[in-house]
C-alpha positions in Angstrom: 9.1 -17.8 1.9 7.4 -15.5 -0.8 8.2 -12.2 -1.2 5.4 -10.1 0.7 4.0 -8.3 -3.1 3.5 -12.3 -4.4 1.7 -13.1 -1.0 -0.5 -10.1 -1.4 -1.3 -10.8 -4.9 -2.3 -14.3 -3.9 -4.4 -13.0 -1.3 -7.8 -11.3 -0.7 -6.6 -8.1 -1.6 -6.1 -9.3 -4.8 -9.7 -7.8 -5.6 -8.5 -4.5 -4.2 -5.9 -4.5 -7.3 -8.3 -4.7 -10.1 -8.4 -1.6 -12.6 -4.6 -0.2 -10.8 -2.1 0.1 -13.4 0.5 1.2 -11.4 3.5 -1.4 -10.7 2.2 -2.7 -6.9 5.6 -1.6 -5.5 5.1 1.6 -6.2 1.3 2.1 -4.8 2.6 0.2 -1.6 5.4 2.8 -0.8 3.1 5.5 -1.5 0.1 4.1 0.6 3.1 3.2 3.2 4.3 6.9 3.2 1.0 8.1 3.5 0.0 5.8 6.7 3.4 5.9 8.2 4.6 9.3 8.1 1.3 11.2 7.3 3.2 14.0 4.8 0.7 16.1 2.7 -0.3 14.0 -0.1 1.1 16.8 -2.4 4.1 16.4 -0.7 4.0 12.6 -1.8 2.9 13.7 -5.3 6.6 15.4 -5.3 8.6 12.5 -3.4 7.5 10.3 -6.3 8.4 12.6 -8.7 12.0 13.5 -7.4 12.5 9.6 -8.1 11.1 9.4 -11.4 7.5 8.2 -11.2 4.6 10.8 -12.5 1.8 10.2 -9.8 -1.2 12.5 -8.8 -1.9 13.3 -5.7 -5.8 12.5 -5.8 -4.4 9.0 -7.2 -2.7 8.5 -4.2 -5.4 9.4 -2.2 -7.5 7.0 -4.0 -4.8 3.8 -3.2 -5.1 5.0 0.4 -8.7 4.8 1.3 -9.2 1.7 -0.9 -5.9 -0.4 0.3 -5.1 0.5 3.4 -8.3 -1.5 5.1 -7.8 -4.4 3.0 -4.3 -4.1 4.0 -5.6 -4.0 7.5 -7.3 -7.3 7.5 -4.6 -8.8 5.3 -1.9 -8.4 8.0 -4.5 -8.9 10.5 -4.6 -12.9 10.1 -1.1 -12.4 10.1 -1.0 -11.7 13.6 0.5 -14.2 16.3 0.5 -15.0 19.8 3.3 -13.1 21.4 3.7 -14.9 24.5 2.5 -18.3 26.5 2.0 -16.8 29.8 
């Protein structure tokens, strides 16, 4: 099985990455933080930077309203029956 950052790429969203420099893993645990845990995007802005990565906070913002629908529909077809009954 491919690692979920090789399926992505492979996918639709694919067109969602143009013009990002960022390494994907990063923008994916900040637009992950951000949906998950809903800190203040400052507060993400500071998270990254306690681990070494120099990210502003209107950049995050920017990954979040442009990834997290194409996200959406990406894990949406993703989806499977849970049951038969």
């Amino acid at each position: 099985m491919l690692r979920i950052h090789v399926q992505l790429q492979n996918s639709t969203f694919r067109e969602v990455l143009k013009r990002l420099h960022f390494p994907l893993e990063i923008m994916l645990v900040c637009v992950r933080w951000h949906a998950a845990c809903t800190p203040s995007i400052r507060n993400l802005e500071e998270m990254m930077a306690d681990r070494g990565v120099l990210v502003d906070h209107m950049t995050v913002h920017r990954w979040a309203v442009k990834m997290l629908p194409a996200l959406a529909k990406v894990f949406r077809c993703r989806d499977h029956a849970v049951g038969t009954s």
